[in-house]
N, C-alpha and C positions, 0 to 999 in steps of 0.2 A: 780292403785289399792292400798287403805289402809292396812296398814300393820294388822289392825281388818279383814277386808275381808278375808286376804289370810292364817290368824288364823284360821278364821270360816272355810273356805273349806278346808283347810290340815284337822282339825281334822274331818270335815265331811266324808269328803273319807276314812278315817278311819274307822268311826264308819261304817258308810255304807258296808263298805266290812267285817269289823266285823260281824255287827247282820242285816244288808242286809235293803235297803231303809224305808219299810214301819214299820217295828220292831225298827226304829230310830227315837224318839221325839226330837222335837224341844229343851224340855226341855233337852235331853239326850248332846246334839251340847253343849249345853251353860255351861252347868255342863262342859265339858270338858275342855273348853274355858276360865272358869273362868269370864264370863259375864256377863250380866243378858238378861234377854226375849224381853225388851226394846232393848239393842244394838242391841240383832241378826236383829230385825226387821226394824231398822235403816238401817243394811245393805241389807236385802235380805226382799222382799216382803212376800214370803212361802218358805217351803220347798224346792216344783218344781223350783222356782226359782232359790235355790242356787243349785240344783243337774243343772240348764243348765249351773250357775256360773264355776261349776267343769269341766263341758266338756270345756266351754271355754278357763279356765285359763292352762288347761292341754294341750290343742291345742293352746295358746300363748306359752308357755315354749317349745315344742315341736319344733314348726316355729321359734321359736328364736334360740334354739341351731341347727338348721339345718340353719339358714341362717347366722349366726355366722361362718361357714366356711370357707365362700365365701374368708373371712379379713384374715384365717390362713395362712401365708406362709408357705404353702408345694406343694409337686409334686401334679396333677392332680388327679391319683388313688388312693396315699392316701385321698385326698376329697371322691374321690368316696367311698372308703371305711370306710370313717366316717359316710359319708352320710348314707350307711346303719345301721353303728353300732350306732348309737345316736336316732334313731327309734326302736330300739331293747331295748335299754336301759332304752328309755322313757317309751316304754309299758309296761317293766316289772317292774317297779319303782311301777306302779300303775294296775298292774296285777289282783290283787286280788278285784279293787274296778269294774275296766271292767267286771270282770268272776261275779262280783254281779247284773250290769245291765242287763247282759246276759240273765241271770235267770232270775232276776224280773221283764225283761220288764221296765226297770224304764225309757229309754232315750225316752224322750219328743219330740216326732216327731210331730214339728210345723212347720211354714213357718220359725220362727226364726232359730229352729235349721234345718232345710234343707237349709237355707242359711248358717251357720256356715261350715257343713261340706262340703256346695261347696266351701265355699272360703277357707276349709285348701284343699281339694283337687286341687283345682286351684293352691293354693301356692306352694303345695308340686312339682307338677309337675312342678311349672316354675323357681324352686331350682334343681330340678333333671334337669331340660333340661340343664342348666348352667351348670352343673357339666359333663354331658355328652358330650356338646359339648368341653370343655375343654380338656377331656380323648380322642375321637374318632375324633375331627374334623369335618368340615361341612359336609362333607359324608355321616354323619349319621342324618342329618337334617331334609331331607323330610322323616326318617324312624322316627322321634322321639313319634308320638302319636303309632305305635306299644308296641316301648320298652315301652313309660310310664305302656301299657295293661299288655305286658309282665312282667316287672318287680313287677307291682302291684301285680298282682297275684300271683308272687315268693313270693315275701313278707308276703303276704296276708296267705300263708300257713306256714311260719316259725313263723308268731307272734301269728298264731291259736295256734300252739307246748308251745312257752314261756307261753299262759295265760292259757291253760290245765293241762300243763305239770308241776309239782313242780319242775323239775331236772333241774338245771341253767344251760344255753347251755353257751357255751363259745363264747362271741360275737363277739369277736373279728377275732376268727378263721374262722365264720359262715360269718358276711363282708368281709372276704379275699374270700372265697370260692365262694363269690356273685359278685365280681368281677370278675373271674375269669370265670364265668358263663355268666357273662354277655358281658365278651371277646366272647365265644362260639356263642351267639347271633347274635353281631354287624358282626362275621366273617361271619355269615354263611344268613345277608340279602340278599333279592331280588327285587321284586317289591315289595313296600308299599299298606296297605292294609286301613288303616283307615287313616282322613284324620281329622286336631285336635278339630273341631265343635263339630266333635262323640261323643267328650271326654265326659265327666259327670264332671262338674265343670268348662267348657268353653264356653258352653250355655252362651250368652248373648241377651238379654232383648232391643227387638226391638227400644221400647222405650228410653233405654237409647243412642242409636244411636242419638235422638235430643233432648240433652239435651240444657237449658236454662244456663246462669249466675245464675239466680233468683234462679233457682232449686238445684244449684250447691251449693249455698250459705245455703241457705235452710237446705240442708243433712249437712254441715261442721257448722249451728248454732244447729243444732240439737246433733250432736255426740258432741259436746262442754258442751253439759249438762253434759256429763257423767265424772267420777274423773278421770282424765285422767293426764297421767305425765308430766311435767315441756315441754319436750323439743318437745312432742306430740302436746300440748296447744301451744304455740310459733309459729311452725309449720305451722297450720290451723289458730289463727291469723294473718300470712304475707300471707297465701294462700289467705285468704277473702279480705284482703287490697289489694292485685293483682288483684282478680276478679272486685271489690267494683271501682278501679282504670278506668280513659279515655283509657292507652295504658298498654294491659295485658305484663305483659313479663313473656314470657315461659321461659325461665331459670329458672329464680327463683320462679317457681311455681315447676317445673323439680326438681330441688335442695331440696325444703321442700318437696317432695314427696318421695325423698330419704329416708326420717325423720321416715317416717309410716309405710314402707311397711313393718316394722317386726311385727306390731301390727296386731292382726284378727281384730277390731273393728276398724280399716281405710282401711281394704279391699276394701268394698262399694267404698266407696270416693274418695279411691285410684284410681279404677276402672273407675270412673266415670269421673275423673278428664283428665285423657290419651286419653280416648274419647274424651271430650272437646278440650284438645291440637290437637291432630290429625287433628280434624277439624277447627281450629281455623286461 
């Protein structure tokens, strides 16, 4: 993403939760931005457009500093306890532009973005399951699509409190205490009750059980249109040269897929591609 792109949507979200979606002109962005009507539209088609711009770049930062963990060397729980507090952090960073959409109804419920928030909740959950299976051990393996239920819904009602509530909770104490909570849980498993299909963002698409090369290549020429980063572009060029190739080698498709998985806009691909291997 262009360092103009990420101009326009900082200050958008801004204005946005300032004087709230529809009360924000185009002209209002560009003023801010120091622009002119011409760039904005270079980068963003309309409006609606850069408001899904916002959800996504906020859901790439987001999956980035949660899977950013994974590399820290420290004990188990302290992950676990990042892993909460860096969700906490994130939402409230951008609290006010959330508690704007809320009210205006402004998020753009299309197939696009009902695919965005499947693949950060797929994401989310397969950074949470890592992190849990680290803390608790295989144990807790065939219970994991409960806790994800569990846990989300914990979550789900202390990040209600940060984006309602003006008074900054102290997050750090609120992660330890979610830990600790979530000790309570794992202790107190039984038989498992949901099984991880159920999940909502594990749905997979009959279809892409028989995928083609053709089609594979297809989806990775396509997401190449897009401004996409040095090591991202690299990436998905030696992935096409492997597919394009007489004798695929799964390593080093494995290897560049390492490369994306912290991008939401190689999700798809990502996804697609594991399937392909599996089968292959």
């Amino acid at each position: 993403m262009t360092d103009r792109k990420i101009l326009i949507i900082e200050k958008a979200a801004e204005l946005f939760a300032e004087k709230g979606f529809d009360a924000t002109s185009v002209q209002d962005i560009t003023d801010a931005c120091g622009i002119s009507k011409g760039s904005f539209y270079l980068s963003f088609k309309s409006k609606d457009n850069l408001l899904f711009s916002i959800f996504e770049y906020f859901t790439n930062k987001l999956m980035k500093r949660m899977a950013e963990l994974k590399d820290i060397n420290i004990e188990a729980r302290e992950r676990l306890k990042l892993f909460f507090k860096v969700q906490f952090e994130e939402i409230a960073r951008y609290s006010d532009f959330i508690l704007m959409q809320m009210r205006e109804q402004t998020n753009p419920i299309n197939e696009e973005m009902l695919q965005l928030m499947n693949n950060m909740r797929r994401r989310t959950y397969q950074l949470q399951e890592d992190v849990l299976l680290d803390v608790y051990g295989e144990k807790v393996e065939r219970h994991l699509p409960d806790l994800h239920v569990l846990l989300h819904g914990i979550l789900t009602g202390y990040i209600e409190i940060i984006i309602f509530n003006k008074d900054s909770l102290n997050y750090e104490a609120l992660a330890k205490f979610l830990v600790a909570r979530t000790d309570s849980i794992v202790a107190g498993l039984t038989e498992p009750l949901l099984r991880q299909e159920q999940l909502i963002g594990f749905e997979i698409d009959m279809n892409e059980l028989l995928l083609s090369t053709s089609e594979i290549i297809e989806e990775i020429r396509t997401l190449k249109q897009e401004r996409l980063e040095e090591d991202i572009q690299i990436s998905l060029d030696v992935i096409e040269e492997e597919l394009l190739s007489e004798t695929v080698r799964k390593p080093v498709i494995l290897g560049m897929i390492s490369n994306l998985k912290e991008d939401i806009r190689t999700e798809k691909v990502v996804r697609k591609l594991q399937l392909y291997l599996k089968n292959l």
